[in-house]
C-alpha positions as CSV (number, residue, x, y, z in Angstrom):
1,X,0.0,0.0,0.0
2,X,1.1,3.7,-0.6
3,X,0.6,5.7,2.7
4,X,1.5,9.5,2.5
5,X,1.3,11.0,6.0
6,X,0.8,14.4,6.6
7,X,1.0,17.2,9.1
8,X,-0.9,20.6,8.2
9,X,-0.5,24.2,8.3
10,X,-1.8,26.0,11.6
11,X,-4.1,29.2,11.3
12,X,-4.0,30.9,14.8
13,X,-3.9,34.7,16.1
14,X,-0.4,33.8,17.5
15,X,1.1,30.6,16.7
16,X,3.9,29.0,19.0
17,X,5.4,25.3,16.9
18,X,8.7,26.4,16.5
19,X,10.3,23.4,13.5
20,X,9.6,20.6,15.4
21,X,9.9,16.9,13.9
22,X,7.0,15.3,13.2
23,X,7.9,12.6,15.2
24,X,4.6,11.1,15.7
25,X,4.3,10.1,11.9
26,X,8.1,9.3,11.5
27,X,7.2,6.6,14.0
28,X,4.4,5.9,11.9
29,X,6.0,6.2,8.4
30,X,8.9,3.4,10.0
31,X,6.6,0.9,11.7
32,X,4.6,0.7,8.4
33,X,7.8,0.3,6.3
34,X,8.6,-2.9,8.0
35,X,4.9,-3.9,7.5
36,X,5.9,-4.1,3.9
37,X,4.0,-0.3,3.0
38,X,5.7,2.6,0.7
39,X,5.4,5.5,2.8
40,X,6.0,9.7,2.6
41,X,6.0,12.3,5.0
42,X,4.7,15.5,4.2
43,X,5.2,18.5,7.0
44,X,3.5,21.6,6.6
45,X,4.7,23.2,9.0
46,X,8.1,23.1,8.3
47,X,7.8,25.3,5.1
48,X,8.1,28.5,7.5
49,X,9.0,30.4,4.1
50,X,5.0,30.0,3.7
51,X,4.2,31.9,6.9
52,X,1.6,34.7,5.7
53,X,-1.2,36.7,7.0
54,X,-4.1,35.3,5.8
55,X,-6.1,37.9,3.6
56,X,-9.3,39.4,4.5
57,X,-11.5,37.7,1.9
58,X,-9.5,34.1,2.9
59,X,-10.8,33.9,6.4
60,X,-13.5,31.1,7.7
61,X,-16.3,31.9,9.1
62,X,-14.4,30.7,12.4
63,X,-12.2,33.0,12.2
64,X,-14.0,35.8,11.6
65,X,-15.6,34.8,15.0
66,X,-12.1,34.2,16.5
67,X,-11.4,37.9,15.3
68,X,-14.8,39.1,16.6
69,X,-13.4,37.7,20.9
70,X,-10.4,38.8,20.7
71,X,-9.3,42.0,23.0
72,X,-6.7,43.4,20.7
73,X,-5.8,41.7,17.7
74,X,-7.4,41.9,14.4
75,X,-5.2,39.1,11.8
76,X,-5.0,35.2,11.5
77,X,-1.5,33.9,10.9
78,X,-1.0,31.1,8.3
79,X,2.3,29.0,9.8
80,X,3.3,26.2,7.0
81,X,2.9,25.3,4.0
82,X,0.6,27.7,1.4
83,X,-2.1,25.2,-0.4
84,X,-0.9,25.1,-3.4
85,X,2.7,23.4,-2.1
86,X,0.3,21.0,-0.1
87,X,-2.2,20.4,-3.3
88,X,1.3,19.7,-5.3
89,X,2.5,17.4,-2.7
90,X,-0.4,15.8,-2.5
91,X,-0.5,15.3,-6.8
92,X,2.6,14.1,-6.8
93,X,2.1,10.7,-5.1
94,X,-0.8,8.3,-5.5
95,X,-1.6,6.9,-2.1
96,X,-3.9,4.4,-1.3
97,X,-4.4,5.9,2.4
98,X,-3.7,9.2,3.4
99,X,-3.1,10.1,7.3
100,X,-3.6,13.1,8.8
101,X,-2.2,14.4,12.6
102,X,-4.3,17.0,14.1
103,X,-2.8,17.6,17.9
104,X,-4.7,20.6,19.1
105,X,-8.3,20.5,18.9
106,X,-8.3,24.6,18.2
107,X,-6.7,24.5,15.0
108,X,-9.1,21.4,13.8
109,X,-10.3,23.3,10.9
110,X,-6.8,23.5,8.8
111,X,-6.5,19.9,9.2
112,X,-10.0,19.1,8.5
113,X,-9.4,21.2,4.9
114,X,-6.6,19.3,4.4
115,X,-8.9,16.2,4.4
116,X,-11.6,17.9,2.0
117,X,-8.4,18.4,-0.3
118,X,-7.1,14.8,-0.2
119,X,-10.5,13.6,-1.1
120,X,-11.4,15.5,-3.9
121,X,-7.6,15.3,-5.3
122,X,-7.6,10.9,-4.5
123,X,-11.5,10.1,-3.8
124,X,-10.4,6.5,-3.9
125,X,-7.7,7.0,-1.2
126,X,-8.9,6.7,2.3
127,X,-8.3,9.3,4.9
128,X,-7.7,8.6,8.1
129,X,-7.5,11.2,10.8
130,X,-5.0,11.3,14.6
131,X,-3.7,12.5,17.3
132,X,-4.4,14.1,20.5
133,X,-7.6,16.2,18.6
134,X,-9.1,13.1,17.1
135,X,-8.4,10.6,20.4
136,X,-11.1,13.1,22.5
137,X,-12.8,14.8,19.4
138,X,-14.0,11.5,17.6
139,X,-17.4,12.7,17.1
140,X,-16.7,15.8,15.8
141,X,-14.5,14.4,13.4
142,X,-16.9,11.9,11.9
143,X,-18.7,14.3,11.1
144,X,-16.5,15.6,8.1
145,X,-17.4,13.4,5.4
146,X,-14.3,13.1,3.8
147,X,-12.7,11.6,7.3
148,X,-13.1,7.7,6.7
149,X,-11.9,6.3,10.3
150,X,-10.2,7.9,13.6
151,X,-7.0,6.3,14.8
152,X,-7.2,6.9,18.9
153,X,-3.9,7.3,20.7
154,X,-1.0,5.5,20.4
155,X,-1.2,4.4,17.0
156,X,2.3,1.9,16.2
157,X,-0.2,-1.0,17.0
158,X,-3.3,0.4,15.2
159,X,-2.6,1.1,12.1
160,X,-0.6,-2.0,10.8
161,X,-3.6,-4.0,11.2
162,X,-6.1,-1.1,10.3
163,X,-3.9,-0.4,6.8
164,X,-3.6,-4.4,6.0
165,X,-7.6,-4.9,6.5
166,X,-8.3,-2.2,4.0
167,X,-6.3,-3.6,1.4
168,X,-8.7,-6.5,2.1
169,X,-11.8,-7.2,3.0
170,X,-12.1,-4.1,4.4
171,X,-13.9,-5.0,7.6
172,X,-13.1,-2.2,10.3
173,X,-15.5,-3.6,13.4
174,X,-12.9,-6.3,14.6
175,X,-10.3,-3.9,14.9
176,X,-9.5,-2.2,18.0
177,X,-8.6,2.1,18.7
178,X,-10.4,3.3,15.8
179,X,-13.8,5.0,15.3
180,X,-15.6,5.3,12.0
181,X,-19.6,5.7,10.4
182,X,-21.8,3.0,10.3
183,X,-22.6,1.9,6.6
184,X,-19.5,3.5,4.4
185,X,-18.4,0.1,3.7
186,X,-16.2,-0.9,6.4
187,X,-18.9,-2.9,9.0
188,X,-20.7,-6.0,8.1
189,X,-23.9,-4.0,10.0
190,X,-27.3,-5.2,7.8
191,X,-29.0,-1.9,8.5
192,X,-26.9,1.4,9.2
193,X,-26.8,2.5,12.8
194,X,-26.8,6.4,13.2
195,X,-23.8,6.0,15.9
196,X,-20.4,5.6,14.8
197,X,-18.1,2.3,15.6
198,X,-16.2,2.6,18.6
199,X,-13.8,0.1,19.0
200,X,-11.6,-0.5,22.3
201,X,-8.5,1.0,22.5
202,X,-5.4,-1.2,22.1
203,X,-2.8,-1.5,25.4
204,X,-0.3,0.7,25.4
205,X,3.3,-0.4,23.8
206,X,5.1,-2.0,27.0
207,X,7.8,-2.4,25.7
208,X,9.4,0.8,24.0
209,X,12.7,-0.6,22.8
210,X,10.9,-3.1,20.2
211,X,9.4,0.1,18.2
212,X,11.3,0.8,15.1
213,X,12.9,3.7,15.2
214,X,11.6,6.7,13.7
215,X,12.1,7.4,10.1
216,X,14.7,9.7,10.2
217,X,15.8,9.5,6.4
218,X,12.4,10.8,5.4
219,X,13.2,14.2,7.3
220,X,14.7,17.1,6.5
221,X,16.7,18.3,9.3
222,X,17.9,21.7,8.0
223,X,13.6,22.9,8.0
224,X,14.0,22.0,11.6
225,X,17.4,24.0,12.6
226,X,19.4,21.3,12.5
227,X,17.5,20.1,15.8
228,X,15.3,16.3,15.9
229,X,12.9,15.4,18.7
230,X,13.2,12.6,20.7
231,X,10.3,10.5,23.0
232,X,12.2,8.6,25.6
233,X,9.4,7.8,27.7
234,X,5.4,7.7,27.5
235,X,2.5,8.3,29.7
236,X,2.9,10.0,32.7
237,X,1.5,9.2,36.3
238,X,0.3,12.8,37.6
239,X,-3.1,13.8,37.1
240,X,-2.8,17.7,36.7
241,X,-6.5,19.2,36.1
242,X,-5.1,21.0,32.7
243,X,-4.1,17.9,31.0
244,X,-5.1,15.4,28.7
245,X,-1.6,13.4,28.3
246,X,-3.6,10.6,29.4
247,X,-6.0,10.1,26.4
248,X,-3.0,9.5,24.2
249,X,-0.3,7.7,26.4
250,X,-2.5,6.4,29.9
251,X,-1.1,7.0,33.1
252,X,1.6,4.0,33.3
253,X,5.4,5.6,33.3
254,X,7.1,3.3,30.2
255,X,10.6,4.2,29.2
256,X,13.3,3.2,26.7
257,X,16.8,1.7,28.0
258,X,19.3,4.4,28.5
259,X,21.0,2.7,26.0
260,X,18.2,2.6,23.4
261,X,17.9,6.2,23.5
262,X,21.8,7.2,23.7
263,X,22.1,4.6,20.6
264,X,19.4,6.9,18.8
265,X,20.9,10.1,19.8
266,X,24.3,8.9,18.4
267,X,22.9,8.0,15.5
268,X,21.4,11.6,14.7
269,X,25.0,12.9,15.0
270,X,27.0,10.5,12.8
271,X,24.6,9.8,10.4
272,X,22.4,13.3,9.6
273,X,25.2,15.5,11.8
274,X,22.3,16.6,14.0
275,X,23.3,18.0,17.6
276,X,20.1,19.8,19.3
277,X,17.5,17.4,20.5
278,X,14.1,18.2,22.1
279,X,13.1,15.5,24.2
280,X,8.8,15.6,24.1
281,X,8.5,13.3,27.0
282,X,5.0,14.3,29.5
283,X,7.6,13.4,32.4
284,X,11.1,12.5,31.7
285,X,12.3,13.2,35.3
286,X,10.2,10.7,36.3
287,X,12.9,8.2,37.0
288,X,16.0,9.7,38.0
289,X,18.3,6.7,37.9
290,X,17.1,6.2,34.5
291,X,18.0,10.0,33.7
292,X,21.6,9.4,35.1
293,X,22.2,6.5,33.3
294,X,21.0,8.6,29.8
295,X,23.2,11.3,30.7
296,X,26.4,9.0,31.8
297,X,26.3,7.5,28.8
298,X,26.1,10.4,26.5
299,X,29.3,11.6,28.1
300,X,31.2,8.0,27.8
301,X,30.3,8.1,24.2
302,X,31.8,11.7,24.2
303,X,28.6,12.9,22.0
304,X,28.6,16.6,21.5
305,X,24.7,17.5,22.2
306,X,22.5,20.1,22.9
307,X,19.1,18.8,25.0
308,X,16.3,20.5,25.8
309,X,13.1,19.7,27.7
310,X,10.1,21.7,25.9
311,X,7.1,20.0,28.4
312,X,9.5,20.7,31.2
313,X,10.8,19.2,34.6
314,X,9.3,18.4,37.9
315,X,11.5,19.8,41.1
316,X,10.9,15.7,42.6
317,X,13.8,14.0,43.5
318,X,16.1,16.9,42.4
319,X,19.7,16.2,43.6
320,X,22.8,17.9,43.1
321,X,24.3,15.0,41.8
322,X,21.6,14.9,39.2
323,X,22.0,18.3,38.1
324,X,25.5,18.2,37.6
325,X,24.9,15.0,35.5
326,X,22.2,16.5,33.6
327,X,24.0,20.0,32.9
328,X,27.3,18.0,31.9
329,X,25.9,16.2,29.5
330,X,24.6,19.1,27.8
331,X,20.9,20.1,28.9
332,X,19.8,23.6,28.7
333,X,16.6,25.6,28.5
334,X,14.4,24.0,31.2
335,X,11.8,25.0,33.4
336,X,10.0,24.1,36.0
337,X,6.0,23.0,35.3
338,X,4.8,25.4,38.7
339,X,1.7,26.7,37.2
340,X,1.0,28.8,40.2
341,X,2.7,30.3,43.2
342,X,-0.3,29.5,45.7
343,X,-0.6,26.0,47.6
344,X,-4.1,26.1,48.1
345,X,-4.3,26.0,44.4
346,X,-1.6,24.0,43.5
347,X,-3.5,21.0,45.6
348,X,-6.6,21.7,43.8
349,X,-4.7,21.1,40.4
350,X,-3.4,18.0,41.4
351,X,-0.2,19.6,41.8
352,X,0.8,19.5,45.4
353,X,4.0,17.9,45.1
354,X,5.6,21.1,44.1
355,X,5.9,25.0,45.2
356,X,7.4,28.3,44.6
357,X,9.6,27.7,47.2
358,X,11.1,24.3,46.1
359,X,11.2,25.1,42.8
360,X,13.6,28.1,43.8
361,X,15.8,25.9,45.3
362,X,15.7,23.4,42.5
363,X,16.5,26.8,40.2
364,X,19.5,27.5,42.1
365,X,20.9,24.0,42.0
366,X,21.3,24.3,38.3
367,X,22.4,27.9,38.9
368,X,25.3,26.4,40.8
369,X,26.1,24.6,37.5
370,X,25.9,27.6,35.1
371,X,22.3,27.2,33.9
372,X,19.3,29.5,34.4
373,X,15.9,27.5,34.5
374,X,12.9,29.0,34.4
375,X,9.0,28.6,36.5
376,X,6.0,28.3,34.1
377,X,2.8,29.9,35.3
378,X,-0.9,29.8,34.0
379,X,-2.7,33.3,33.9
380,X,-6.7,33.1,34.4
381,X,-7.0,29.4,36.0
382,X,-10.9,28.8,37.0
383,X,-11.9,31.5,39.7
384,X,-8.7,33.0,39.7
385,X,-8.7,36.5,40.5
386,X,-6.6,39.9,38.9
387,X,-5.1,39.9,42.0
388,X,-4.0,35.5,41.8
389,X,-2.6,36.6,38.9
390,X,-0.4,39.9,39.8
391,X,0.7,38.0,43.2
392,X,1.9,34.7,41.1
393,X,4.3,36.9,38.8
394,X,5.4,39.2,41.5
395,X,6.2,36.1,43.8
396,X,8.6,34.6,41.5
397,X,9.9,38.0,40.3
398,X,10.9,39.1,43.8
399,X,12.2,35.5,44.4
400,X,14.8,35.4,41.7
401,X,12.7,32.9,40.0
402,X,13.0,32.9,36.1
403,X,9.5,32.7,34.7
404,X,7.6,32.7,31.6
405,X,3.4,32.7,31.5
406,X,0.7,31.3,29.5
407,X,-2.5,32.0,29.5
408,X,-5.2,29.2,30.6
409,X,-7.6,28.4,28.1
410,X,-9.7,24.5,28.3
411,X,-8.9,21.9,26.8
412,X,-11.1,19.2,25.4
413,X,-11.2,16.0,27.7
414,X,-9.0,17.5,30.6
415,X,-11.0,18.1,34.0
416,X,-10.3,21.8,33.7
417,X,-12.9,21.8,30.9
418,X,-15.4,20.0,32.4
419,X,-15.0,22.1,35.4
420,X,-15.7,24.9,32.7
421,X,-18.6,23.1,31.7
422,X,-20.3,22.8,34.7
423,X,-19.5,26.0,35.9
424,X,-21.4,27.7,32.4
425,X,-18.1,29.6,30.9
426,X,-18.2,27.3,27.8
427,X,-21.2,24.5,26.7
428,X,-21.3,21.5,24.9
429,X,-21.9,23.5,21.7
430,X,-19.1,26.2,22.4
431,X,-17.2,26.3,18.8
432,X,-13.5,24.1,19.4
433,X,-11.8,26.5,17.3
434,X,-12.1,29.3,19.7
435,X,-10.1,26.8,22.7
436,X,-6.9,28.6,21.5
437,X,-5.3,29.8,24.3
438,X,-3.7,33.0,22.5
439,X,-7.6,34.0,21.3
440,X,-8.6,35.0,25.0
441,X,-12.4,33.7,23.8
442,X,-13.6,33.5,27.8
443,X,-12.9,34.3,30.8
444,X,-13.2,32.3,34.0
445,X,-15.7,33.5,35.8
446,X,-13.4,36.0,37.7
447,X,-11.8,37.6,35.1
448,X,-13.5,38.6,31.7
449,X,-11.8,38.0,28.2
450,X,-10.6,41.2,27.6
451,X,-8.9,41.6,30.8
452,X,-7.2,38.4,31.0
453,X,-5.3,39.8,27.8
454,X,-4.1,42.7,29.5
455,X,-3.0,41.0,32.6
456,X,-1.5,38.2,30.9
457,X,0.4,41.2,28.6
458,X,1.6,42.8,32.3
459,X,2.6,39.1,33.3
460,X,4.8,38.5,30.3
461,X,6.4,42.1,30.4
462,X,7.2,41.2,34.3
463,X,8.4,37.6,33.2
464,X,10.8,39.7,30.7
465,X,12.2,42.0,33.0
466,X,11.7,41.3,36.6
467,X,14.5,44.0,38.3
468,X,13.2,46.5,36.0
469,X,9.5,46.0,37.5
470,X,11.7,45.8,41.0
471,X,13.5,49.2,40.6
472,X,10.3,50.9,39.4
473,X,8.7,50.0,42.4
474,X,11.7,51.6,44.7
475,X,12.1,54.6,42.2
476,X,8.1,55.8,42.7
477,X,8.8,54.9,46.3
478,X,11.4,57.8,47.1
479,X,7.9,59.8,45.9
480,X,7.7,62.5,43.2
481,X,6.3,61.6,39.4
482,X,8.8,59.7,37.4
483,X,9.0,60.9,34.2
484,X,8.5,58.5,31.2
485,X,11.6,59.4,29.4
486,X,13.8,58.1,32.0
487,X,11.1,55.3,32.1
488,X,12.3,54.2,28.1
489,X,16.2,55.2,29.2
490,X,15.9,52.2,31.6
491,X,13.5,49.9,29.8
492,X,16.1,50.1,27.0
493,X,19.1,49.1,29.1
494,X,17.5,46.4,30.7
495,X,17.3,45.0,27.3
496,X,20.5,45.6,26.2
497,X,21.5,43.6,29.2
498,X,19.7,40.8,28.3
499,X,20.5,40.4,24.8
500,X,24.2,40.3,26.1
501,X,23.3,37.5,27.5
502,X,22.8,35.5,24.3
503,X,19.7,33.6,26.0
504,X,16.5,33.0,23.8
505,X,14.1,35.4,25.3
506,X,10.1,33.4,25.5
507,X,8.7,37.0,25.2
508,X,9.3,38.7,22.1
509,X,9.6,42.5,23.3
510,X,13.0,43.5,23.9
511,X,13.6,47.4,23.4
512,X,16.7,48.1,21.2
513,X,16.2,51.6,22.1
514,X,13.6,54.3,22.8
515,X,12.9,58.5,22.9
516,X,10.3,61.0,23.9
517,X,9.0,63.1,22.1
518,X,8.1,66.9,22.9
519,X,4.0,65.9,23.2
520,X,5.0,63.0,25.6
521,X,4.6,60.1,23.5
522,X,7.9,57.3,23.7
523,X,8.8,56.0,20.5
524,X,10.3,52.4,21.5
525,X,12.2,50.7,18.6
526,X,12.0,46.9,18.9
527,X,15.4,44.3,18.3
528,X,15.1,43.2,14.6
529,X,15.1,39.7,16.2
530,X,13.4,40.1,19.3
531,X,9.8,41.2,17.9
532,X,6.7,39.6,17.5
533,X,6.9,39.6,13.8
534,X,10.4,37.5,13.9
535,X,9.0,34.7,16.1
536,X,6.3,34.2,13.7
537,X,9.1,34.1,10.9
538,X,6.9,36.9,8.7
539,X,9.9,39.7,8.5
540,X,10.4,41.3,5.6
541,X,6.8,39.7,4.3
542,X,5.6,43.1,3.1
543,X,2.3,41.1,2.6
544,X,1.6,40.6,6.0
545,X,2.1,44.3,6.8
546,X,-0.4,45.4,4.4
547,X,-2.7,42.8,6.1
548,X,-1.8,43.4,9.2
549,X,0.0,46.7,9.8
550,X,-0.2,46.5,13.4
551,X,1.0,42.7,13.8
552,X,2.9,43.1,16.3
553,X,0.8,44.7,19.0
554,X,1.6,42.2,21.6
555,X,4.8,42.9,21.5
556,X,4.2,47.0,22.2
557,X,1.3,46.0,24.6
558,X,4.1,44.3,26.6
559,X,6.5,47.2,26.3
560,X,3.7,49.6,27.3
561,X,2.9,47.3,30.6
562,X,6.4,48.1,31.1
563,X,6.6,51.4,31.4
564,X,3.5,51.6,33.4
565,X,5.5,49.3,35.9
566,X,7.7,51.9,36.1
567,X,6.3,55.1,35.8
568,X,3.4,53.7,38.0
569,X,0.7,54.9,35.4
570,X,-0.5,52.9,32.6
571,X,0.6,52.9,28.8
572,X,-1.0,51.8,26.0
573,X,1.1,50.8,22.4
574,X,-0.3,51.6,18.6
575,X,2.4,50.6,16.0
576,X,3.7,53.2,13.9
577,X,6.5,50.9,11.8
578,X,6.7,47.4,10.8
579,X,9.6,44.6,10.3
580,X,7.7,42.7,8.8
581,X,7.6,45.6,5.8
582,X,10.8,45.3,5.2
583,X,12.0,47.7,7.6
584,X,15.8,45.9,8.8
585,X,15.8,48.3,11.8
586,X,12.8,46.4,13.9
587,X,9.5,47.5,14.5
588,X,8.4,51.0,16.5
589,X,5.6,51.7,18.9
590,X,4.0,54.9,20.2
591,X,3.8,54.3,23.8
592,X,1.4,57.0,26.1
593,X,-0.3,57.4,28.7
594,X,-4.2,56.1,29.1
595,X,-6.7,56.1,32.0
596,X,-9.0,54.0,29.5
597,X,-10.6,50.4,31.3
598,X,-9.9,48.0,31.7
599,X,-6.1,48.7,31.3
600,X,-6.2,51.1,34.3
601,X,-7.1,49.1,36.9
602,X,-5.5,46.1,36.0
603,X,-2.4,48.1,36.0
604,X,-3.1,49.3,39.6
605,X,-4.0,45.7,40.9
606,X,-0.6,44.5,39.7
607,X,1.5,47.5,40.8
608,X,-0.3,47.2,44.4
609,X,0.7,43.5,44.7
610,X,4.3,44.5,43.1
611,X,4.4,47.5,46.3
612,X,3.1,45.7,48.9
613,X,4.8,42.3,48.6
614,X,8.0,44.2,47.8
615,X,7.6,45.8,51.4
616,X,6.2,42.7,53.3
617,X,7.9,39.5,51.8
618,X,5.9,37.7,54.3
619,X,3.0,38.2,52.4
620,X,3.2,36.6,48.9
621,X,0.3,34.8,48.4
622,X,-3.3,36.1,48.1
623,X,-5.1,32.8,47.7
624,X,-8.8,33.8,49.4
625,X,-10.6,33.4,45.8
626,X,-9.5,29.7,45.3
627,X,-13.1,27.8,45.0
């Protein structure tokens, strides 16, 4: 059988997939090789050239709506492949089956397009449809025509079977983890049932070494950076209310041999000269022992390697010893999944095991060892209020704590949403595509939509530049106005500092310099590299700034939260020059003052828990408005 596998485009306000492998279908694409099949991968999303605003008259009807909720931004960002590279990819193969991965249940309807497409291109060829959106989305996938079956979860086991039963007799209802329509051919039903087949999952791989490797040779490394992804382990044991890791890989811990995975990693090097490798396991600190053992190895075999841990660490178990061996053999770039600063909460997550407090300490054990780690946090969790939110940033801020924030949105099939659901923020009916957690759709029953975009804007311009917030605060304390020019002076040196650095910043803001004009207006100037517009890999697209001349708001709604930490006043941003034009020396902003809601009193909620904390470091956590 010819199988092309496929990965499409995403279409989101603000999209964050980097190049990542798609490791999922090279798994695929390999296990199906040595089932006999002829298989091709085909990766939207690693044709960043592609990346475009989408046009006015190209939007959905979705996205219109996702338009209509959002607080500030007015553009949808095409990331991948344009249709007519995935129409020509798709004509220049035959298959017999075509597979599609669709991971995030927001950005459904790009993948379900791509399905329409496959159809009408091969109508013979059928489609099948997985990942994490189809695994707790089923019915709403079935209900796109040209979707033939659902693979659910772990597919290496599925779809060997599934694939050699439609080059047969093409009966579908002894197979296990798939869903499918009644009466399309592929049941022996005598009269059509309205429901769709459901057929019991199949066990989770024990035994992770057996799986052929992934498919390496059908990839591309220099679309991804030079950089592959590895899965050590799968399934993870926690049960954190946000999460739906289990749908796909359960709840039982299974991990490769230290030796299994070093022997991949080697591999990468000699053979494709790859030396950054993102390692997407839910919990790879699970086992400690194991981890020692991966990173012993890597320095026997003297292997020259750059790791990273995208879904993070836990601080359990943490050791010096451990640290050391994890820093030596060349990890970098982790954080810490703490999610919020306040126990109460924390517990109610399902989370208790860590805390602000041990996850300092666990920061400045790598410290000790050269590396900086950062805290995650999640603005706008269920019944959180503006002042949750202020007190988790300023917490770690005045800790020391590296941080980065994301905002909380509710994912399909974790308990979060159906906390939502029985609360009333979202319904049964509620449209998937607005679950993006950039779109800012809800709020959560403290907090209302537009808000939550303005606080998480304060958090990230906090996350950014933590002693900036901190001298503000002691500068308006020696009394007197502080004027907004010396505001931008500062703003800009803290900047420069950290580009010094050489780290990769997760907020794209940094100042390269900034004035004030004689009616009181800043004009901030943005690094070429360190704007909005450059993460979205659209610079110098002078396409997207006709369709979306103020693209980069977010990043001058983070400056201007900025200098309202500062100056003690709030600031809002309009752009007045665009990168993404063609313009090689960054984007600029107007920054002024505003007293327009919700903007001001967010800003004085945030700078209150910034003053007060600051002056009574016993008090960091709020925590009264935790249901």
């Amino acid at each position: 059988m010819r199988i092309l596998l496929m990965k499409p485009p995403i279409r989101a306000c603000m999209v964050e997939v980097g190049r990542h492998v798609p490791i999922g279908l090279a798994y695929l694409s390999s296990a199906l090789r040595e089932a006999g099949h002829r298989t091709t991968i085909f990766d939207a999303l690693s044709f960043v050239e592609d990346n475009h605003v989408v046009p006015e008259d190209e939007l959905t009807a979705k996205e219109r709506e996702k338009l209509r909720n959002h607080p500030r931004w007015r553009h949808i960002l095409h990331w991948g492949a344009r249709r007519e590279r995935t129409e020509e990819a798709l004509r220049s193969c035959r298959p017999d089956v075509i597979g599609i991965s669709c991971m995030f249940t927001p950005f459904y309807e790009a993948a379900y397009d791509l399905a329409r497409l496959a159809k009408r291109i091969h109508p013979q060829a059928v489609v099948l449809l997985g990942g994490q959106h189809g695994t707790v989305s089923f019915p709403h996938a079935l209900q796109v025509p040209e979707i033939d079956v659902v693979v659910l979860g772990e597919a290496e086991a599925t779809v060997g079977p599934l694939i050699a039963e439609l080059a047969g007799a093409r009966r579908l209802d002894r197979l296990p983890g798939i869903a499918f329509r009644c009466g399309e051919g592929f049941c022996g039903c005598a009269e059509p049932g309205r429901a769709p087949h459901i057929r019991p999952r199949t066990p989770f791989a024990a035994d992770l070494d057996a799986l052929p490797p992934p498919a390496a040779d059908q990839l591309d490394f220099s679309r991804y950076d030079g950089t592959t992804t590895l899965i050590t382990s799968r399934g993870c044991p926690f049960s954190c209310t946000f999460c739906t890791v289990h749908a796909t890989v359960g709840k039982e811990f299974r991990a490769r041999s230290p030796e299994n995975v070093v022997d991949e990693i080697e591999h990468y090097v000699n053979r494709y000269g790859v030396h950054r490798f993102l390692i997407e396991d839910d919990n790879f600190t699970f086992d400690m022992d194991r981890v020692r053992s991966i990173c012993r190895i890597i320095r026997e075999r003297q292997l020259e390697v750059k790791l990273r841990l995208p879904n993070g660490i836990t601080v359990l178990k943490l050791s010096d010893e451990l640290v050391a061996d994890m820093v030596g053999a060349g990890f970098e770039s982790l954080f810490f999944g703490l999610e919020t600063t306040d126990a109460v909460r924390l517990r109610r997550m399902r989370k208790g095991f860590t805390s602000l407090p041990k996850v300092a300490a666990g920061a400045s054990l790598f410290r000790r060892h050269g590396l900086d780690v950062n805290g995650s946090l999640i603005v706008g969790l269920p019944g959180q209020t503006l002042a949750d939110m202020a007190q988790d940033s300023v917490n770690c801020a005045l800790a020391g704590v590296r941080f980065y924030t994301n905002p909380f949105y509710p994912i399909p099939g974790s308990a979060d949403y159906r906390t939502c659901l029985t609360s009333g923020l979202i319904d049964s009916l509620t449209e998937p595509a607005l679950f993006d957690q950039f779109n800012f759709a809800f709020g959560n029953g403290e907090v209302a939509p537009e808000e939550m975009y303005w606080a998480w804007s304060v958090t990230q311009a906090m996350a950014l530049w933590p002693r900036y917030f901190e001298e503000g605060s002691l500068r308006r304390e020696r009394g007197g106005d502080v004027p907004l020019a010396e505001a931008a002076d500062r703003l800009a040196a803290h900047s420069r500092a950290l580009l010094a650095t050489g780290r990769r910043m997760d907020v794209p803001a940094l100042v390269r310099d900034a004035r004030v004009t004689a009616g009181g207006t800043a004009l901030v100037r943005t690094d070429p590299g360190s704007c909005f517009c450059a993460t979205q890999r659209v610079v110098g697209d002078g396409r997207a700034a006709a369709e979306a001349p103020e693209l980069c708001l977010y990043s001058g709604d983070v400056i201007a939260a900025a200098l309202a930490g500062y100056t003690g006043v709030p600031h809002t941003a309009a752009q007045r020059t665009s990168a993404a034009a063609g313009d090689a020396e960054g984007c600029t902003f107007e920054v002024r003052h505003t007293n327009a809601e919700p903007l001001a009193s967010i800003t004085a909620v945030f700078l209150d828990r910034l003053d007060a904390t600051r002056r009574e470091p016993g008090q960091e956590v709020v925590g009264a408005s935790v249901p």
